[in-house]
TORKOL-4160 file (C-alpha; in steps of 0.2 Angstrom, whole numbers, padded with zeros to 4 digits, m for minus):
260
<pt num="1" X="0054" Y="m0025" Z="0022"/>
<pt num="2" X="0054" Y="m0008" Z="0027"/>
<pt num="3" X="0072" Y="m0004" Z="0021"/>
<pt num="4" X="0065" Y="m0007" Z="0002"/>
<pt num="5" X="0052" Y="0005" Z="0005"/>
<pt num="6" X="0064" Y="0017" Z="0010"/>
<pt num="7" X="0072" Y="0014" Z="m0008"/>
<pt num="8" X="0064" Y="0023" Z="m0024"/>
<pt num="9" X="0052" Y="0011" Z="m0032"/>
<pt num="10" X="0059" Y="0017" Z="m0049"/>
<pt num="11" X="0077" Y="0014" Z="m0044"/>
<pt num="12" X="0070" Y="m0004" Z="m0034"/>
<pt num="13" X="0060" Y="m0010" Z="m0052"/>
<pt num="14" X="0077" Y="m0005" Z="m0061"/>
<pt num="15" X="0088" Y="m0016" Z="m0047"/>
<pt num="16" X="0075" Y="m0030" Z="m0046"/>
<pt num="17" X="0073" Y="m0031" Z="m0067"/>
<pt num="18" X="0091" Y="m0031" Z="m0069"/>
<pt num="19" X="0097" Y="m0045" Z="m0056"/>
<pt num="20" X="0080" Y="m0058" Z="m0059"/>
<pt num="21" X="0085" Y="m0056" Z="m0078"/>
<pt num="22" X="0102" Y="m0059" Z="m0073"/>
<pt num="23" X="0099" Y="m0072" Z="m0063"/>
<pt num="24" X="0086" Y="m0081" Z="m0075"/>
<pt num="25" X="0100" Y="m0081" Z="m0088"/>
<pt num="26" X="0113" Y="m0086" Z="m0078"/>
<pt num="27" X="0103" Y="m0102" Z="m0074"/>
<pt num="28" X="0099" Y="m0105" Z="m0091"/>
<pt num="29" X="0117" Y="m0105" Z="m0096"/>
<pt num="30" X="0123" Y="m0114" Z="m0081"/>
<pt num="31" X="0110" Y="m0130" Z="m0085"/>
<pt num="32" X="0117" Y="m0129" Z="m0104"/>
<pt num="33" X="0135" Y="m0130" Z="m0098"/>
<pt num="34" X="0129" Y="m0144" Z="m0085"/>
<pt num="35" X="0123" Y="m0153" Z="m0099"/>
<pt num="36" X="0130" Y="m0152" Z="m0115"/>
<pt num="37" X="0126" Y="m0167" Z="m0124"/>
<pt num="38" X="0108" Y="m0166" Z="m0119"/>
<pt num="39" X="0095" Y="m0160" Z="m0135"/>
<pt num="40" X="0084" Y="m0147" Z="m0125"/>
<pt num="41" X="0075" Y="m0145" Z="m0143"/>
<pt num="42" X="0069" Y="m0163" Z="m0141"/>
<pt num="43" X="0056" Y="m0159" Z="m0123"/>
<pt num="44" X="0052" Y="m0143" Z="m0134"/>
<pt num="45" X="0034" Y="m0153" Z="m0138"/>
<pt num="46" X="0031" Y="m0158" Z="m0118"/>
<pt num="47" X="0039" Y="m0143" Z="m0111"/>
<pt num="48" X="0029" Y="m0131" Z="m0120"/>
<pt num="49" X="0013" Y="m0141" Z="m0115"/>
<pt num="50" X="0019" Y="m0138" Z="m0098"/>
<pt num="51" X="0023" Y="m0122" Z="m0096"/>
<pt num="52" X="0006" Y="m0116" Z="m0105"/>
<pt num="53" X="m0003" Y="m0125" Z="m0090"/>
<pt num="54" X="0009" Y="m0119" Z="m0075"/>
<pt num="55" X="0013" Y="m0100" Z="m0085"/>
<pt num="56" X="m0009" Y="m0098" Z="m0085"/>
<pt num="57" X="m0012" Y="m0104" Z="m0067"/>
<pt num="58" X="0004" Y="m0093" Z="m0063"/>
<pt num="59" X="m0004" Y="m0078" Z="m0072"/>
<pt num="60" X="m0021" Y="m0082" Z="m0067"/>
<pt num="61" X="m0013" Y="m0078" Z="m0048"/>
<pt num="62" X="m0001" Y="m0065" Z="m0051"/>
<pt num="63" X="m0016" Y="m0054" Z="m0059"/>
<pt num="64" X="m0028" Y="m0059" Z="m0045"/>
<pt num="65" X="m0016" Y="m0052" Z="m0032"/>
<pt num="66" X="m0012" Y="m0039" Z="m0041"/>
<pt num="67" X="m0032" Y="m0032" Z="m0043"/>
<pt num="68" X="m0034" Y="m0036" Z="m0026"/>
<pt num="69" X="m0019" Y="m0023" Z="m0018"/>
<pt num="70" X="m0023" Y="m0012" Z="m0032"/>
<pt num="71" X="m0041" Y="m0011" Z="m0025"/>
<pt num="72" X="m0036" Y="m0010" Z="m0008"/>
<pt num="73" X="m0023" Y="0004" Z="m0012"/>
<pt num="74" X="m0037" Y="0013" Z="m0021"/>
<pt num="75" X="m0051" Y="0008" Z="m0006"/>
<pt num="76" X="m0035" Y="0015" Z="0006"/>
<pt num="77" X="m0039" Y="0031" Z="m0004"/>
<pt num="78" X="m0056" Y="0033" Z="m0001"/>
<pt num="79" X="m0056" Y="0029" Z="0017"/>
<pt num="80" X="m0040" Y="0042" Z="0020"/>
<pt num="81" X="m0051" Y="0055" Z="0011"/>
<pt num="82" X="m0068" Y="0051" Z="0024"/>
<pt num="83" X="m0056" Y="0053" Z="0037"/>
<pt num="84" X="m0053" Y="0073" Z="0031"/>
<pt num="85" X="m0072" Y="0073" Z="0027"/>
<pt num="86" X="m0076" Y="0069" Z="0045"/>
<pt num="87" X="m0064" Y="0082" Z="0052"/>
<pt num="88" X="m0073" Y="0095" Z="0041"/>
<pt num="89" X="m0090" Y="0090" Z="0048"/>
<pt num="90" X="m0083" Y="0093" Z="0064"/>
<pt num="91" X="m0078" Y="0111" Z="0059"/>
<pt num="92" X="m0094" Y="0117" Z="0054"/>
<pt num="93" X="m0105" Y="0110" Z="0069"/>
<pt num="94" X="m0090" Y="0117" Z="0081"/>
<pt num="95" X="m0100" Y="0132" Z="0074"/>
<pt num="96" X="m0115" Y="0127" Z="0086"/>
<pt num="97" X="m0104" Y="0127" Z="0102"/>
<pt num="98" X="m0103" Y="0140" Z="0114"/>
<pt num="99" X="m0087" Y="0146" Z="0118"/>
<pt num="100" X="m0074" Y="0142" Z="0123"/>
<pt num="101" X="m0078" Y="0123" Z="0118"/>
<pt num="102" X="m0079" Y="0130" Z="0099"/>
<pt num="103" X="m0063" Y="0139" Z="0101"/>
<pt num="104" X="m0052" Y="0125" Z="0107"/>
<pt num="105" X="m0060" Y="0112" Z="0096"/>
<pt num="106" X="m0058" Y="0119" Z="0080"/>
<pt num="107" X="m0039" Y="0123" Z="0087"/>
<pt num="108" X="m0041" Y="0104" Z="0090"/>
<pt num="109" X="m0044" Y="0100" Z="0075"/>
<pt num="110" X="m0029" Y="0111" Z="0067"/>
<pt num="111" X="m0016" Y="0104" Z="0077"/>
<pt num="112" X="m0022" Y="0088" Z="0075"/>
<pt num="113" X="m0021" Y="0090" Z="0055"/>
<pt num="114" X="m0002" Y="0094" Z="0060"/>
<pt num="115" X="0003" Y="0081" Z="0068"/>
<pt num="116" X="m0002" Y="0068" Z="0055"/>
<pt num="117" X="0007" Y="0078" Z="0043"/>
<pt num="118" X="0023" Y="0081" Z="0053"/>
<pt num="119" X="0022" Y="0065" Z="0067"/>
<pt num="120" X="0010" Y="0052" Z="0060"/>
<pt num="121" X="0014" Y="0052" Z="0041"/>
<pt num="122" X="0033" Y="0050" Z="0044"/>
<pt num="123" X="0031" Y="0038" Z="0057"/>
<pt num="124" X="0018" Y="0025" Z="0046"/>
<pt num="125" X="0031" Y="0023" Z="0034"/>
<pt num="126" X="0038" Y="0011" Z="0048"/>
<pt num="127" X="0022" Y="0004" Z="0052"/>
<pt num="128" X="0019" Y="0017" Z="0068"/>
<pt num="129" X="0008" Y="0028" Z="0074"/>
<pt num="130" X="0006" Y="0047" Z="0083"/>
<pt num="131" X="0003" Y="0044" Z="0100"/>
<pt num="132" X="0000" Y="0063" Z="0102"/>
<pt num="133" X="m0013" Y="0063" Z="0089"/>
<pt num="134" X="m0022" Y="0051" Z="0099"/>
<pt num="135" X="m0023" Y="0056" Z="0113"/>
<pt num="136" X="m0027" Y="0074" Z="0106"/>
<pt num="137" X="m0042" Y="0067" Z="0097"/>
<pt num="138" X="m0046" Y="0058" Z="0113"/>
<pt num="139" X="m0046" Y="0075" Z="0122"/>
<pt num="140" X="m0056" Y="0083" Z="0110"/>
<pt num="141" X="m0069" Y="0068" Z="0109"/>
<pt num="142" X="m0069" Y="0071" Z="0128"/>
<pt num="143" X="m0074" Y="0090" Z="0129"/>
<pt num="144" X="m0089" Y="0087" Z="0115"/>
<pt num="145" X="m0094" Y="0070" Z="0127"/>
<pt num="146" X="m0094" Y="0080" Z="0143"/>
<pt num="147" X="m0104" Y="0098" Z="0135"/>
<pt num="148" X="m0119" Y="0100" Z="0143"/>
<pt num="149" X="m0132" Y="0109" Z="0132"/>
<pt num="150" X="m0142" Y="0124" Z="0136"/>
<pt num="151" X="m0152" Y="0124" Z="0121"/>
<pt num="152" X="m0159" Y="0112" Z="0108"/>
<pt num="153" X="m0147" Y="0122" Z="0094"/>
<pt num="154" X="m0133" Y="0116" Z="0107"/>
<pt num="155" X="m0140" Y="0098" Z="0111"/>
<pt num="156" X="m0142" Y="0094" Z="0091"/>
<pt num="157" X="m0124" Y="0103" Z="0089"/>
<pt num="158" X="m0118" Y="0091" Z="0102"/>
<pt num="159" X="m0126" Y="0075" Z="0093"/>
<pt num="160" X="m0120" Y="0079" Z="0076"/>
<pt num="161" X="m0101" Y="0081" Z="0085"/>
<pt num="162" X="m0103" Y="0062" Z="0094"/>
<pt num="163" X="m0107" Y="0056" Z="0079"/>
<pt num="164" X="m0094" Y="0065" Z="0066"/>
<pt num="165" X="m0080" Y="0061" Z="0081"/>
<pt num="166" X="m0085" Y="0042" Z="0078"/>
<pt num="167" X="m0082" Y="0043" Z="0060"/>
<pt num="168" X="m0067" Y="0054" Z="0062"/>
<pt num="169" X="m0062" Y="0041" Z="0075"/>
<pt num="170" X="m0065" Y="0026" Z="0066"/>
<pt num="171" X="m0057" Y="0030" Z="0050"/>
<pt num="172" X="m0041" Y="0033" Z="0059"/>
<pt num="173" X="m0040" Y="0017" Z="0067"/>
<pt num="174" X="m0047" Y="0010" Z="0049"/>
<pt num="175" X="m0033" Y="0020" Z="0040"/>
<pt num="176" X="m0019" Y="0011" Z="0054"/>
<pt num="177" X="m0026" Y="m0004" Z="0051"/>
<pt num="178" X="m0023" Y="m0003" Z="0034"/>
<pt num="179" X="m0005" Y="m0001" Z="0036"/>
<pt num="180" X="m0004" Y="m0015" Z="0045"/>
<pt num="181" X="m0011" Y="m0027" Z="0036"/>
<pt num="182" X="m0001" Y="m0034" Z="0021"/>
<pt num="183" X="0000" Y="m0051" Z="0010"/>
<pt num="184" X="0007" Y="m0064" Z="0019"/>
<pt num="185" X="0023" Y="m0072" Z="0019"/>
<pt num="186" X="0013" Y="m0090" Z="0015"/>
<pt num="187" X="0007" Y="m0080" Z="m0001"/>
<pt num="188" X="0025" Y="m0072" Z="m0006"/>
<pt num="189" X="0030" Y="m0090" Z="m0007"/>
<pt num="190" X="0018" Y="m0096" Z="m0015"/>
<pt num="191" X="0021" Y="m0081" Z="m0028"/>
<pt num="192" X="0040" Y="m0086" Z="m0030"/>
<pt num="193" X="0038" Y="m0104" Z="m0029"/>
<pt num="194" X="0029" Y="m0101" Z="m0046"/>
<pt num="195" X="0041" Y="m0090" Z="m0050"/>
<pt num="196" X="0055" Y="m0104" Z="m0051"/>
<pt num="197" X="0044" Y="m0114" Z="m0057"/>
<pt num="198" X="0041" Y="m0107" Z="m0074"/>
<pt num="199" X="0057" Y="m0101" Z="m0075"/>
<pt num="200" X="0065" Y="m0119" Z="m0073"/>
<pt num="201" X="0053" Y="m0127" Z="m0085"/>
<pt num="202" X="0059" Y="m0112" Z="m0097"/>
<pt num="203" X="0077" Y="m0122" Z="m0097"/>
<pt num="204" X="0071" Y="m0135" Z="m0104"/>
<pt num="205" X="0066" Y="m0129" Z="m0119"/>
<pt num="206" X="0079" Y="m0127" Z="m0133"/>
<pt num="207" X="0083" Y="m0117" Z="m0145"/>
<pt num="208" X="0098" Y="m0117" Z="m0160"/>
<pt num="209" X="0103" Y="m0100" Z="m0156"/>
<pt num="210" X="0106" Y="m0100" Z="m0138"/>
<pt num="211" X="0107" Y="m0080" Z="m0135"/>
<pt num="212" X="0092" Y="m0076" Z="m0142"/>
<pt num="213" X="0084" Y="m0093" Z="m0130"/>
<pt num="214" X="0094" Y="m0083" Z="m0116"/>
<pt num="215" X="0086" Y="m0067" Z="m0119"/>
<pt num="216" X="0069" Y="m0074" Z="m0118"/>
<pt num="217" X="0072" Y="m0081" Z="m0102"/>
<pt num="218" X="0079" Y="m0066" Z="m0096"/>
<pt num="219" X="0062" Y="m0059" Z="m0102"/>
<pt num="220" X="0052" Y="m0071" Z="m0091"/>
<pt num="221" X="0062" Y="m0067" Z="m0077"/>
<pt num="222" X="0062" Y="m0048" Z="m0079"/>
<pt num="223" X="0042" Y="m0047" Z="m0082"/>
<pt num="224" X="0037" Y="m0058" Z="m0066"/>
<pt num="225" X="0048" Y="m0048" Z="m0054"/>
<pt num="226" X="0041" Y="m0033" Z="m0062"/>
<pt num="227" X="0023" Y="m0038" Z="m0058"/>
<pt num="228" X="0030" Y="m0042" Z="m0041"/>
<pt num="229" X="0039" Y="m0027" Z="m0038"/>
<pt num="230" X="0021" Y="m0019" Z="m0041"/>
<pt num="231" X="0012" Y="m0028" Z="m0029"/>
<pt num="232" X="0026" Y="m0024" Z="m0016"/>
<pt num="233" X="0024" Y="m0006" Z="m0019"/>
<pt num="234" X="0003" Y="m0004" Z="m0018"/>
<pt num="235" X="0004" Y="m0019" Z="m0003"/>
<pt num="236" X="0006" Y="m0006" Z="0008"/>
<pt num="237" X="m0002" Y="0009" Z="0003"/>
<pt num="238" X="0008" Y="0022" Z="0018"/>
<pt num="239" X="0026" Y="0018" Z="0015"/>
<pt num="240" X="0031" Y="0018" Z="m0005"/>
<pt num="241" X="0036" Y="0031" Z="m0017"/>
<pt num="242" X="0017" Y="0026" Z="m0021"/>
<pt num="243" X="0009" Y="0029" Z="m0004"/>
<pt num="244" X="m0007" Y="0040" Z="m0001"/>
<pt num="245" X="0003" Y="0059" Z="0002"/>
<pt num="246" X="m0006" Y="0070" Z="0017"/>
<pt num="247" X="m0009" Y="0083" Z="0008"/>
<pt num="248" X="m0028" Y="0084" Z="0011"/>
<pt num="249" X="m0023" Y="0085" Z="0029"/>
<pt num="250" X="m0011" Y="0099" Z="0025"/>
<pt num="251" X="m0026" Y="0108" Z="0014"/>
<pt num="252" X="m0036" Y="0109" Z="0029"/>
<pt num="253" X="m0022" Y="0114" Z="0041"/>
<pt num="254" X="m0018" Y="0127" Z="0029"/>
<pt num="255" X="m0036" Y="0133" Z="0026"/>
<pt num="256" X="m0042" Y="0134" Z="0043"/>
<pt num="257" X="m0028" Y="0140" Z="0055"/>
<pt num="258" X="m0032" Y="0156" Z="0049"/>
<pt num="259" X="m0050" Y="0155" Z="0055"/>
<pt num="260" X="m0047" Y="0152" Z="0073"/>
C-alpha cells in the first residue's frame, strides 16, 4: 500500500479509471462472445430490478465510507493544528521560567518543530515515526517536571507548562495514531465484492447497439473505482499527494528561531 502512495494521486485516478474501465468492458464483451445466441435484452425487466436494489445498497456504502475518511481526514486536521497550538502555549509560559530552563525549552521547542518537518514527516509517509522527536519532547517534559519554583509567578509558570506538555503530548501520539489506523481489509472486500457485483449484473442487460452498452459499463467501472481511489487517498491522511503538509510546524520553526 505504501508504494501507491508513493505514486501521484492524479496520475493513480488516471491509471486506475483507465484499467477498471478497461477491464469492465472487456468482461462485457467477453460474456457476449461467450454467449452469442443468448437475448441479454430479454433479463432487461429483472436485471434492471436488480441492480436498482444491489447499485442503492452499494451506493448507500460507498458514500458512508467515504463521509466517514472525509471526516476523519478533516478531524486529522484539527488535531494536527492543536498539536502547533499547544507548542505555542509552551512558548509564551517558557516566558515565566527563569533561566536557563526558559532558554533551552523554547530551543526545545524549535528543534523539535524541525525535526517533524525534516525526520518525522518524511518518515509517516511509511507509517513511522521520529525517535529523536520523542525523546526530545521527553527531555523537555523532564526539565519543566523536575523545576522547582521560587516564587508563585514560577509555580503557576510551571503548572501551565505540565499541562500545555500533556496536550502537546497527547496530540502527538493522537496524530501517530491516526496514521495508523486505516479501513480494514474486511471492508475493502466488502467494497469490491460490490463492485463486481454490480458490474456483472450490468452484463446482463442488453442493448441493440452494443458499443454504446460497452461504454456504459465502462462508466460504471470508471466511477466506482473513482470513488475508491478517493477513499484510498483521505484513508490515510499523512502519506498521499492529499496528506496534511507541516507547514504550520515550519511557521513556527521559522518565526521563533530568531527569538532564542
Amino acid at each position: 500500500m505504501n508504494a501507491l502512495y508513493a505514486v501521484p494521486s492524479w496520475l493513480l485516478l488516471f491509471v486506475a479509471i483507465v484499467v477498471a474501465g478497461g477491464l469492465a468492458a472487456g468482461g462485457q464483451l467477453a460474456v457476449r462472445r461467450a454467449f452469442p445466441r443468448v437475448d441479454f435484452e430479454q433479463f432487461n425487466t429483472v436485471s434492471g430490478i436488480v441492480l436498482g436494489v444491489v447499485g442503492a445498497l452499494f451506493a448507500v456504502t460507498v458514500a458512508f465510507i467515504i463521509a466517514i475518511v472525509w471526516q476523519e481526514f478533516d478531524a486529522t486536521s484539527q488535531r494536527s493544528a492543536h498539536e502547533v497550538a499547544a507548542a505555542l502555549d509552551l512558548w509564551h509560559v517558557s516566558r515565566g521560567f527563569p533561566q536557563p530552563l526558559g532558554g533551552e525549552l523554547r530551543r526545545d521547542l524549535v528543534g523539535y518543530a524541525d525535526l517533524l518537518v525534516n525526520d518525522e514527516w518524511p518518515k509517516m509517509r511509511t507509517g513511522e515515526s521520529s525517535a529523536s522527536a520523542e525523546a526530545l519532547l521527553t527531555k523537555a517534559y523532564e526539565g519543566v517536571a523536575r523545576f522547582r519554583p521560587a516564587n508563585a509567578g514560577e509555580s503557576n509558570a510551571q503548572a501551565l507548562g505540565l499541562q500545555y506538555f500533556g496536550a502537546l503530548h497527547d496530540a502527538r501520539h493522537q496524530r501517530l495514531d491516526d496514521n495508523t489506523s486505516a479501513i480494514s481489509p474486511f471492508e475493502w472486500a466488502i467494497l469490491w465484492i460490490g463492485a463486481v457485483v454490480v458490474v456483472g449484473l450490468c452484463y446482463l442487460a442488453g442493448m441493440p447497439n452494443v458499443r454504446t452498452q460497452l461504454v456504459m459499463t465502462a462508466a460504471v467501472g470508471a466511477v466506482i473505482v473513482a470513488m475508491f481511489v478517493l477513499i484510498f487517498e483521505l484513508d490515510q491522511p499523512y502519506r498521499g499527494d492529499l496528506s496534511v503538509a507541516p507547514s504550520a510546524w515550519s511557521d513556527f520553526a521559522g518565526r521563533h528561531r530568531a527569538a532564542l
